[in-house]
C-alpha positions as a Markdown table, in Angstrom:
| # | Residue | x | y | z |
|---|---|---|---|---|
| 1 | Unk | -40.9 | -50.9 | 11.8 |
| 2 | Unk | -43.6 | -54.0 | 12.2 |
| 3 | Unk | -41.0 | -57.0 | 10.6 |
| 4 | Unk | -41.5 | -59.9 | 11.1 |
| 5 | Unk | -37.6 | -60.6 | 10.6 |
| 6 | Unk | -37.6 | -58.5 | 14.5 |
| 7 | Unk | -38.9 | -61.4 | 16.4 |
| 8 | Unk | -36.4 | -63.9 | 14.3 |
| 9 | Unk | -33.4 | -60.9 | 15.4 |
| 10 | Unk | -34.5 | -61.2 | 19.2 |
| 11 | Unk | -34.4 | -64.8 | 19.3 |
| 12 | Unk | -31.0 | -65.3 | 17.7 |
| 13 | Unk | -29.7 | -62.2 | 20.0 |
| 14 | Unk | -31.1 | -64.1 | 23.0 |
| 15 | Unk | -30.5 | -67.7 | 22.5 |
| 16 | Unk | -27.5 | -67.7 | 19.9 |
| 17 | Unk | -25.6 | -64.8 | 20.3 |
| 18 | Unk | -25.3 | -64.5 | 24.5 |
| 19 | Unk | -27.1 | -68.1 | 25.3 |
| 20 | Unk | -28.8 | -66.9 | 27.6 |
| 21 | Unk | -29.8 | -69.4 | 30.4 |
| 22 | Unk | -32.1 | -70.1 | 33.6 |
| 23 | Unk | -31.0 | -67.7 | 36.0 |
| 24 | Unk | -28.6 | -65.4 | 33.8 |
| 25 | Unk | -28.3 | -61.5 | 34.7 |
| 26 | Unk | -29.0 | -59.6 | 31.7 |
| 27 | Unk | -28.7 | -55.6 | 31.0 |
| 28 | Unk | -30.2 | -54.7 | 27.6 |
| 29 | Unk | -29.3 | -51.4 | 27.2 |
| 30 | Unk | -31.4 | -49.5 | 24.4 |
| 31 | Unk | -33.4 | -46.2 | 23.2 |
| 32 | Unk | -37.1 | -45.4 | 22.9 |
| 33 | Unk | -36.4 | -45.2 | 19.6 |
| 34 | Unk | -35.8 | -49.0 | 19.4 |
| 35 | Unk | -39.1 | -50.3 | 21.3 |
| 36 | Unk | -40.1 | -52.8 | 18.9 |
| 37 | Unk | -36.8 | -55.1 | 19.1 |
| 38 | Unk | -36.5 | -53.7 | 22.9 |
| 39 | Unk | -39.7 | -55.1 | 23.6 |
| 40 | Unk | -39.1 | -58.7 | 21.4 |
| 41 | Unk | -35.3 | -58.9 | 22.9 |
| 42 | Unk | -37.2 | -58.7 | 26.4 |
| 43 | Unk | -39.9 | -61.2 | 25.9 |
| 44 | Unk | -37.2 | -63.8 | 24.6 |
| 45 | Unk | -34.7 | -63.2 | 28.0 |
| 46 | Unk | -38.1 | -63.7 | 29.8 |
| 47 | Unk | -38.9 | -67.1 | 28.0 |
| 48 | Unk | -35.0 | -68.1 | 28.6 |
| 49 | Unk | -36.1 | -67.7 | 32.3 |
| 50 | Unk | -32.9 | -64.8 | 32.3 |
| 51 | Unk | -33.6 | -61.5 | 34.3 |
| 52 | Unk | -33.4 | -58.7 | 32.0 |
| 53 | Unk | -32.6 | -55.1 | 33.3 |
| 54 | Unk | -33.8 | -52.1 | 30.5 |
| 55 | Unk | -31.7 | -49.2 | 30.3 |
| 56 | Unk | -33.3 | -46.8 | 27.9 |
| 57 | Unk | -31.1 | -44.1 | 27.3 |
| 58 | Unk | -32.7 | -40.9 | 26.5 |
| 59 | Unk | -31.9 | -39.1 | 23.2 |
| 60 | Unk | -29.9 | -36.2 | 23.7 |
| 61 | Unk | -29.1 | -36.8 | 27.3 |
| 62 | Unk | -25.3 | -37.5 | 26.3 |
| 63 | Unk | -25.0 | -34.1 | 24.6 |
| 64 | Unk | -26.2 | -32.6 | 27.4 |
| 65 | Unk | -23.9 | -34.2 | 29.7 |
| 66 | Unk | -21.0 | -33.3 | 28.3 |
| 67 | Unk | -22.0 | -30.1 | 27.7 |
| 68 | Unk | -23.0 | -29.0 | 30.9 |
| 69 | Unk | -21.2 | -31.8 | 33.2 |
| 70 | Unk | -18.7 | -30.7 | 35.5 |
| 71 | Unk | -15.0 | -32.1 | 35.6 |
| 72 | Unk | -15.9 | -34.3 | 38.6 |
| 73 | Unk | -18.9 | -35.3 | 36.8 |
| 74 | Unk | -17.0 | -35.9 | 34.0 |
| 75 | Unk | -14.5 | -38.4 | 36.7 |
| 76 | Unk | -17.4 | -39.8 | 38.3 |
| 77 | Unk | -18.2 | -43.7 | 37.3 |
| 78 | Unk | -22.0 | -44.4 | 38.6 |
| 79 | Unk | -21.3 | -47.7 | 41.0 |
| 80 | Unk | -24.5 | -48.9 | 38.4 |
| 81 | Unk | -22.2 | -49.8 | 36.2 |
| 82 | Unk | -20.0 | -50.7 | 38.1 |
| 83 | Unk | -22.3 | -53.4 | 39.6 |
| 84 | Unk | -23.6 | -54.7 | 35.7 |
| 85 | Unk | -19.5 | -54.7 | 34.4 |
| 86 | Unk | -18.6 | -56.8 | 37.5 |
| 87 | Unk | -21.6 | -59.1 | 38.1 |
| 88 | Unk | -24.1 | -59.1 | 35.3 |
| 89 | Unk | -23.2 | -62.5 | 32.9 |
| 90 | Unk | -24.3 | -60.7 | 29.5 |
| 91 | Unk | -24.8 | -57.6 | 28.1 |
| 92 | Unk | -27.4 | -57.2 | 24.9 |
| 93 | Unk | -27.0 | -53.0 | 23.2 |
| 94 | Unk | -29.4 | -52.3 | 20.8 |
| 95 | Unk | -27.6 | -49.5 | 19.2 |
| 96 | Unk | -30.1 | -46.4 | 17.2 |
| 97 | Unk | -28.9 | -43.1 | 16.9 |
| 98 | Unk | -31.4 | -40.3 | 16.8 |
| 99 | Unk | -28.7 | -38.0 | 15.6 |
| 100 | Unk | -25.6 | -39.0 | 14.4 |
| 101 | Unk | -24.4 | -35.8 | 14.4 |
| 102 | Unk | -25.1 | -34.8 | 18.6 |
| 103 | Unk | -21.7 | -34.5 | 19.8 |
| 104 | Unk | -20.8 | -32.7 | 16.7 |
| 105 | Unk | -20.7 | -29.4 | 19.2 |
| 106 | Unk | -19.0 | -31.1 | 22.1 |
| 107 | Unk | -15.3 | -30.0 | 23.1 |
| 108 | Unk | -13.4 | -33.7 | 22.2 |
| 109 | Unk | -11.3 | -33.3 | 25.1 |
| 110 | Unk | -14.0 | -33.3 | 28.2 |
| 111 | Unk | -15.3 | -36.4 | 25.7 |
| 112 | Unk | -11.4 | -38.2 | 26.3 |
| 113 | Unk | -11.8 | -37.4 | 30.2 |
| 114 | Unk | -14.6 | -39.3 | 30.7 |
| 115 | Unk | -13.4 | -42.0 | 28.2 |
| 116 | Unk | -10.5 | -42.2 | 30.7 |
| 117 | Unk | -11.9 | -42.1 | 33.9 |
| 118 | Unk | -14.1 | -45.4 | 32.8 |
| 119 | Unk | -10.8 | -47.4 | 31.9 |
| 120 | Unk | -10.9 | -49.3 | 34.5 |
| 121 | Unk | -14.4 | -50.1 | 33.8 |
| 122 | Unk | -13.4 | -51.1 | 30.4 |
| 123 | Unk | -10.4 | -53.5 | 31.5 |
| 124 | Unk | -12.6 | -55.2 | 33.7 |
| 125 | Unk | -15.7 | -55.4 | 30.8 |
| 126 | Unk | -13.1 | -57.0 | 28.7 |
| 127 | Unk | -11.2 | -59.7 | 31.5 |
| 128 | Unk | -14.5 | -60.9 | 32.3 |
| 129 | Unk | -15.8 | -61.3 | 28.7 |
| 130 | Unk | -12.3 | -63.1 | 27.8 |
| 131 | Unk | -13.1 | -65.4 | 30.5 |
| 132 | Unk | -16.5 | -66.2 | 29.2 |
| 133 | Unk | -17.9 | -64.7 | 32.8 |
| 134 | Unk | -19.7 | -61.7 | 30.8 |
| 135 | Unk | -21.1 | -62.2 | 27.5 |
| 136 | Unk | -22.5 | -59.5 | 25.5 |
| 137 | Unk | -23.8 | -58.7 | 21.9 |
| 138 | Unk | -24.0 | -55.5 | 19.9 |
| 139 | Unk | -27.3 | -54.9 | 17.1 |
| 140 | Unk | -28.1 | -52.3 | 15.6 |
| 141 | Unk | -32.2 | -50.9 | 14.8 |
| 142 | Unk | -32.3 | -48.8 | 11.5 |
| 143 | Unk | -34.1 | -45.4 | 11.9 |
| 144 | Unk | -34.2 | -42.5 | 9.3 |
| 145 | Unk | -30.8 | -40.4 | 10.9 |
| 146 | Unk | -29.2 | -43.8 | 10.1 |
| 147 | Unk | -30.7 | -44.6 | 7.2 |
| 148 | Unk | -29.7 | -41.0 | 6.3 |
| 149 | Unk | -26.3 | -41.3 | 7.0 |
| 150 | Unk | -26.0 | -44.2 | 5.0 |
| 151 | Unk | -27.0 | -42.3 | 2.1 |
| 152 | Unk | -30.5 | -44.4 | 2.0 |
| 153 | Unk | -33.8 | -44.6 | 2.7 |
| 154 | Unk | -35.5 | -45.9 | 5.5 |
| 155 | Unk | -37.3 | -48.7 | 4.0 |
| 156 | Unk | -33.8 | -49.8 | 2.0 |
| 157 | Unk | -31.7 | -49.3 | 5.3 |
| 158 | Unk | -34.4 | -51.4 | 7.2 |
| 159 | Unk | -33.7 | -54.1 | 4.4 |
| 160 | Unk | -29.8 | -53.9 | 4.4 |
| 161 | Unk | -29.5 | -53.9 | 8.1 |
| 162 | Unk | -31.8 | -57.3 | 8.7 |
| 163 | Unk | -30.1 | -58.8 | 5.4 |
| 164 | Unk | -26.6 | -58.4 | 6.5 |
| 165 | Unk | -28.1 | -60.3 | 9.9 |
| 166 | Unk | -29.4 | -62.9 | 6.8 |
| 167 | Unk | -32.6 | -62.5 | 8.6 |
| 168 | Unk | -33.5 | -62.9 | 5.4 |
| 169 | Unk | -33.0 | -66.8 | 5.4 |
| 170 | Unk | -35.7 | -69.4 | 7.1 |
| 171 | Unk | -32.2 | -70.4 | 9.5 |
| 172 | Unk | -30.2 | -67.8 | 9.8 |
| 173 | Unk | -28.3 | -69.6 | 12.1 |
| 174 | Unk | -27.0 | -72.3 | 10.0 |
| 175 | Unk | -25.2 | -69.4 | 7.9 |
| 176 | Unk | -23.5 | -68.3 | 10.8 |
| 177 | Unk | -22.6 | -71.6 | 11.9 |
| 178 | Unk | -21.2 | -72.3 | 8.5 |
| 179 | Unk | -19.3 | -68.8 | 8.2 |
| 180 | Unk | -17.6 | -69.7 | 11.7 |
| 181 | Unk | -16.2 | -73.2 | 10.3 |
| 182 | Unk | -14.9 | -70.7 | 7.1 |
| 183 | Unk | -13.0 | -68.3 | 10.0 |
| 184 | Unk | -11.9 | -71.1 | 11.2 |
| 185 | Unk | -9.8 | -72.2 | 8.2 |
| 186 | Unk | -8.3 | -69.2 | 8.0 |
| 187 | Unk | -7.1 | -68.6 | 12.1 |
| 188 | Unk | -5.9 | -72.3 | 11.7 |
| 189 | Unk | -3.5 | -70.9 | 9.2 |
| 190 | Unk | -2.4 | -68.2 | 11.0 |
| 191 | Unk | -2.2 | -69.8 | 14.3 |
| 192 | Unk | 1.4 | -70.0 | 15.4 |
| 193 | Unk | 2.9 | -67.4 | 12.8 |
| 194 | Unk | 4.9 | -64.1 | 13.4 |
| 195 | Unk | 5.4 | -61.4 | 11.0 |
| 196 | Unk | 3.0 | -60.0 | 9.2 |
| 197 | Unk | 4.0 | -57.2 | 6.2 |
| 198 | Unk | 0.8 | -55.1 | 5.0 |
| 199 | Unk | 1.3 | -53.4 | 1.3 |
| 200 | Unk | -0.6 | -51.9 | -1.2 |
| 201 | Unk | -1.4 | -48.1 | -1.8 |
| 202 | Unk | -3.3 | -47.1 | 1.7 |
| 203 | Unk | -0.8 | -49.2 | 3.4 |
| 204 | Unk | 2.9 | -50.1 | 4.5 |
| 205 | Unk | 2.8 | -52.0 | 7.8 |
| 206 | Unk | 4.7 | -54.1 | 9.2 |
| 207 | Unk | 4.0 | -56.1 | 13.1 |
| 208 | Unk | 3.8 | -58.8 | 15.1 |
| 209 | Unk | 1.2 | -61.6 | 16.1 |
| 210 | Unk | 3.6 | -63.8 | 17.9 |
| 211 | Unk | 1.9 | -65.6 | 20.9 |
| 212 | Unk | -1.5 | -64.1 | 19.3 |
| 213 | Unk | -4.8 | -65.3 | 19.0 |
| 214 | Unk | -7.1 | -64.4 | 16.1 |
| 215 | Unk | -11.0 | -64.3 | 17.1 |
| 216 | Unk | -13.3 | -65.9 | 15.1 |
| 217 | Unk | -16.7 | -63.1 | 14.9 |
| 218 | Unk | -19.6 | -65.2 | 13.3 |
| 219 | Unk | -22.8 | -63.2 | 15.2 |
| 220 | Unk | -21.8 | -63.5 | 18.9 |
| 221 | Unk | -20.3 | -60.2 | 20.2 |
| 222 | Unk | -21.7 | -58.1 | 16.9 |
| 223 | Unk | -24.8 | -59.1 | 15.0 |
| 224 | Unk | -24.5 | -58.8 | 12.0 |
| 225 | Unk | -21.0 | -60.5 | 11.8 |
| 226 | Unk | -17.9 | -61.4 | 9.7 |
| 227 | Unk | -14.5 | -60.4 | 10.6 |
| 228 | Unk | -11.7 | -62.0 | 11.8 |
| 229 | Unk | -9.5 | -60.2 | 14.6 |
| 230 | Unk | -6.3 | -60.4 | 17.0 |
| 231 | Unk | -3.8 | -57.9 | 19.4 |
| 232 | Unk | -1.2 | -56.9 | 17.4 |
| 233 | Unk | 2.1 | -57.3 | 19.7 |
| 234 | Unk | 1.7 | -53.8 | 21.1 |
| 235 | Unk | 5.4 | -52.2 | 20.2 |
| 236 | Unk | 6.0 | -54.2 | 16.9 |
| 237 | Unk | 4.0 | -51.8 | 14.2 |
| 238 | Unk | 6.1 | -49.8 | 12.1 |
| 239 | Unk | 5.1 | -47.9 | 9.2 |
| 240 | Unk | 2.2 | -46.1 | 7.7 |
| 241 | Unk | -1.4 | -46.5 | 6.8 |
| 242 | Unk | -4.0 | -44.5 | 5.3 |
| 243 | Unk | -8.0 | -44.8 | 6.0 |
| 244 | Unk | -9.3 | -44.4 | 2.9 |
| 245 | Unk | -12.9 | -44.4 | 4.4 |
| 246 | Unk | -14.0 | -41.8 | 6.9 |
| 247 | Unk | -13.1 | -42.2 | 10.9 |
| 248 | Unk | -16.3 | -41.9 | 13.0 |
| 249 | Unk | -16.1 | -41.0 | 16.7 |
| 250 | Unk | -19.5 | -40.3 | 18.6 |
| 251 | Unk | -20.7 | -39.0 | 15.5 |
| 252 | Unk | -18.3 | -37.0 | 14.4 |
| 253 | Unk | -16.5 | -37.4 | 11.3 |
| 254 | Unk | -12.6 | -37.3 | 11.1 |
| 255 | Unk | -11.3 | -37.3 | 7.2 |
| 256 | Unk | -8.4 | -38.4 | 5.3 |
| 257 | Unk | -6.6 | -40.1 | 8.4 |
| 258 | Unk | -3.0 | -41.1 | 8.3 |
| 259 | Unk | -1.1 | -42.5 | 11.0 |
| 260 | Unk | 2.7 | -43.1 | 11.0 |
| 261 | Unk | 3.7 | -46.0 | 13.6 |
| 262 | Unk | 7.5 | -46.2 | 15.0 |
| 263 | Unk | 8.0 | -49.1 | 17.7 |
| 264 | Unk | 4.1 | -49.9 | 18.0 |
| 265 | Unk | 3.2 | -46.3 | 19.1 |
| 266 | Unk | 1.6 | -43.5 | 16.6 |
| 267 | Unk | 4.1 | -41.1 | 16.1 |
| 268 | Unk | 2.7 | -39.1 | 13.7 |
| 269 | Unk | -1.2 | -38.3 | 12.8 |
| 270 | Unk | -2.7 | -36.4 | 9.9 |
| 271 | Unk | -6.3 | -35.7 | 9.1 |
| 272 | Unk | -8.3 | -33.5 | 6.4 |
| 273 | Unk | -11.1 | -32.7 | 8.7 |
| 274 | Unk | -11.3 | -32.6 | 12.8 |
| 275 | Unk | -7.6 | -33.2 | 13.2 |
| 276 | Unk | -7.9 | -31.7 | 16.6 |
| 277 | Unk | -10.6 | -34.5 | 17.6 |
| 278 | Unk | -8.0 | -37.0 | 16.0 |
| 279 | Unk | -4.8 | -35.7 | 17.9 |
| 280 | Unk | -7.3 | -35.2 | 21.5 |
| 281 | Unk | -8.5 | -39.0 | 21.2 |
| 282 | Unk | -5.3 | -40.6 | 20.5 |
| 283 | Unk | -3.8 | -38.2 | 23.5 |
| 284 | Unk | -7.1 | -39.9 | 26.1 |
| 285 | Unk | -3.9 | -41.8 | 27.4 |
| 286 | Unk | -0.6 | -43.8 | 27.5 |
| 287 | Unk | -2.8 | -46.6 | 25.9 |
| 288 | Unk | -4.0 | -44.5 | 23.3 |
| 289 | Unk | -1.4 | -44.6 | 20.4 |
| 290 | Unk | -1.3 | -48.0 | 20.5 |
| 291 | Unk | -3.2 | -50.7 | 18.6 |
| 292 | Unk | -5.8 | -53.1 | 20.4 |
| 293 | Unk | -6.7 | -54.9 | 17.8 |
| 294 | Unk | -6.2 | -55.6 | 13.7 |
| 295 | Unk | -9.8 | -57.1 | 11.9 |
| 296 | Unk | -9.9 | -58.6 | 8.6 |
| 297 | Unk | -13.6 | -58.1 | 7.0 |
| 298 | Unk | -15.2 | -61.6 | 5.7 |
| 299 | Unk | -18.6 | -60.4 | 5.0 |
| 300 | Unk | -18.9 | -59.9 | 1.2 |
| 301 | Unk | -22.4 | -59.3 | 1.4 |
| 302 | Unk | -22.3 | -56.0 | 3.3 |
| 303 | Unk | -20.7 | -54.2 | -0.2 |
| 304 | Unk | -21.4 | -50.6 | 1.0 |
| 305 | Unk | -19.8 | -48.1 | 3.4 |
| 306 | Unk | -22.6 | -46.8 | 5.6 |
| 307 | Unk | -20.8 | -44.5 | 8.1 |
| 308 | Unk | -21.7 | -47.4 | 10.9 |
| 309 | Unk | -18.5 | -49.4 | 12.1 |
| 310 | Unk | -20.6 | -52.5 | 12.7 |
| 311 | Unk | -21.5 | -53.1 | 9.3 |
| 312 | Unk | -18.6 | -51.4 | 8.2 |
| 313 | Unk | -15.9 | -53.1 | 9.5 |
| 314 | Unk | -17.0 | -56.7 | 8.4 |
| 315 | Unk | -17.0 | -55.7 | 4.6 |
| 316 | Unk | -15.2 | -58.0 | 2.5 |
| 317 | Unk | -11.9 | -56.6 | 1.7 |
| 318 | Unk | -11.2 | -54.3 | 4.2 |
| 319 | Unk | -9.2 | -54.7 | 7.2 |
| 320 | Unk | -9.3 | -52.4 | 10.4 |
| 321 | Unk | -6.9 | -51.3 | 12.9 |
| 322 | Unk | -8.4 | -50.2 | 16.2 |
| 323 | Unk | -6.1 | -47.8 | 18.7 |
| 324 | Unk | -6.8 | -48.2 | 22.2 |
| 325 | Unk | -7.7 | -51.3 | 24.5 |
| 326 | Unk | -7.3 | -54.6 | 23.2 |
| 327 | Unk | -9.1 | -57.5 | 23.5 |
| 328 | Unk | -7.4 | -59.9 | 26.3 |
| 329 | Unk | -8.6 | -63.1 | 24.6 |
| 330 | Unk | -6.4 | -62.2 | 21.4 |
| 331 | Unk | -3.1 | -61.9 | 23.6 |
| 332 | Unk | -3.6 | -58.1 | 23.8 |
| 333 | Unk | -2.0 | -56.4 | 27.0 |
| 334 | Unk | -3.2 | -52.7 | 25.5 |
| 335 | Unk | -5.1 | -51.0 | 28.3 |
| 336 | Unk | -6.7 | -48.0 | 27.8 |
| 337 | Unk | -9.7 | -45.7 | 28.1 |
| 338 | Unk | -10.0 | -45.5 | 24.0 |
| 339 | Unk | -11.4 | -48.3 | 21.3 |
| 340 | Unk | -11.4 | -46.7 | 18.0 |
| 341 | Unk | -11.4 | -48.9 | 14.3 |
| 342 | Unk | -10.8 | -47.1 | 11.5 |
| 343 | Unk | -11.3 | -48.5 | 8.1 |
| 344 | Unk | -9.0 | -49.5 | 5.2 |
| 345 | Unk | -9.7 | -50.6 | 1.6 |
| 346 | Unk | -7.2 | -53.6 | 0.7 |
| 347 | Unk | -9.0 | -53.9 | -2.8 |
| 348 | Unk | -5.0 | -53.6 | -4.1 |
| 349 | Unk | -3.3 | -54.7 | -1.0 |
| 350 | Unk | -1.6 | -58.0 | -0.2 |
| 351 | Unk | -0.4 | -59.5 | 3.4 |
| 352 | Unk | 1.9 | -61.7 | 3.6 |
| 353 | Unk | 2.5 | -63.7 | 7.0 |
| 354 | Unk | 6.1 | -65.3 | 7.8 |
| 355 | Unk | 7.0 | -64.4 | 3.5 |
| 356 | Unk | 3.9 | -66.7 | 2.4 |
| 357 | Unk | 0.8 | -65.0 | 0.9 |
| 358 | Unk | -2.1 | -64.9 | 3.1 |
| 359 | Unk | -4.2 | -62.6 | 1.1 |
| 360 | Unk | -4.1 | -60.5 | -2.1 |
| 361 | Unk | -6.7 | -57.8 | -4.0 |
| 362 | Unk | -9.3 | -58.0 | -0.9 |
| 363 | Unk | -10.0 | -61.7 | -0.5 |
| 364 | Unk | -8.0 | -63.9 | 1.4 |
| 365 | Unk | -6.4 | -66.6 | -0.7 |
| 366 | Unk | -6.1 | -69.7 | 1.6 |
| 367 | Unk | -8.9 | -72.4 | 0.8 |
């Protein structure tokens, strides 16, 4: 893909998204199949006077891993990445799937051991990003098992990726910048506020955001952007929800999930398709059942479900609940081997925040 909208993505991965400066540590983990922004991403941390460390992951090596690892392989955490979670000050993924489909075969429950044995890995990934040691950004490069998924072709996936990035725009920073002072507006609102009561027909929540922090997303951590997030108070979700859209896990495909909550923990879980994958994940650990975070999409641009959680997640109404580890720099205290969001449609929904109306039919109603 020869774009000229690749050079403008590296630059505002590089210098807007992670900052990168003189001197910074810098892991750019990618595929072959993404050489082109790979290559760009890697000339900018050059420029930025940053040393960048490639990690091209081979396509299919993680199938074969978990299919022929053994269980102490399966334990084992490489002290590599040990050393880039502890040391390294940002983290750029360029994320291309070759098959989204690869771990399809797997058995989910060697997939949940290893997810658990890197815990620790992820706790300390997250302290040190709350703490603005480790920054790190997430992109994604279209190919045609993408595209595919998304029910597109190439050359139209290509164009919905890079203008959801509004690479589209001579400045696409000065969108961002602008959409940030929108989230804004709206965490000002919430700051300070309690309970929150979710209704509509996919949903019948009620929790907590006392002593929370929402998290303004406006192209730093994920590029494209536009959500705002926060730790639901871990034992204060009661109720039910429904995910109207499909769950995806390492490219496989869960169907139809419900989840019942009682005292913060899933109690209950209910799926049309791979309900064994669903009930094995949420098992990874005592962590698991509960939530790490609640997102509320802002990004009314991105008006198409494409089976890819980091488009997904930001479209306009929609929220998204992920089980597992929280975010520390929302208030979370959820620890756990497992992130997971899973997507709701709000287009009939209203939340309501300490009994006033915070948003109503998928839009958010405070100006």
């Amino acid at each position: 893909m020869t774009d000229s909208r690749i050079s403008k993505l590296a630059k505002v991965l590089v210098h807007y998204s992670v900052a990168l400066k003189r001197g910074d540590q810098v892991v750019i983990r990618t595929s072959p199949l993404a050489d082109e922004l790979t290559l760009a991403v890697y000339e900018e941390a050059l420029k930025a006077g940053a040393y960048p460390f490639i990690i091209n992951e081979v396509p299919g090596a993680e199938e074969t891993f978990f299919k022929y690892a053994s269980n102490a392989q399966l334990d084992y955490v490489s002290p590599i990445r040990k050393l880039i979670n502890q040391t390294y000050d940002a983290v750029i993924t360029i994320w291309t799937e070759f098959n989204t489909r690869n771990l399809s075969g797997v058995n989910p429950k060697r997939i949940a051991r290893n997810r658990k044995a890197g815990a620790p890995l992820t706790k300390t990934f997250l302290k040190r990003a709350a703490k603005g040691e480790l920054k790190w950004t997430l992109t994604a490069y279209p190919n045609n098992a993408m595209a595919q998924e998304a029910d597109m072709s190439l050359r139209d996936y290509e164009d919905f990726v890079l203008a959801a990035g509004m690479l589209n725009l001579p400045d696409p920073l000065t969108f961002w910048r602008k959409e940030a002072a929108k989230q804004q507006k709206l965490i000002k609102w919430l700051k300070g506020r309690n309970k929150v009561a979710l209704k509509g027909s996919n949903v019948d929540i009620s929790l907590s955001i006392k002593g929370r922090a929402f998290i303004e997303c406006a192209g730093k951590e994920n590029f494209p952007d536009g959500e705002i997030f926060t730790g639901p108070v871990e034992r204060s979700v009661n109720g039910w929800i429904r995910f109207k859209y499909p769950a995806i896990y390492d490219g496989q495909e869960i169907n139809d999930v419900e989840l019942w909550f009682k005292d913060g923990r899933v109690v209950k879980e209910k799926a049309s398709k791979n309900q064994e994958l669903l009930t094995t994940l949420l098992n990874t650990d005592s962590g698991a059942r509960y939530l790490g975070e609640w997102g509320i999409g802002t990004n009314y641009g991105i008006t198409r479900f494409t089976k890819n959680m980091l488009f997904d997640e930001k479209i306009g109404g929609t929220i998204h609940f992920a089980v597992g580890a929280g975010y520390p720099e929302s208030g979370s205290k959820n620890d756990s081997g497992l992130h997971w969001d899973m997507l709701c449609d709000m287009s009939d929904a209203e939340i309501k925040v300490d009994g006033d109306v915070f948003y109503k039919n998928g839009k958010p109603i405070i100006k």
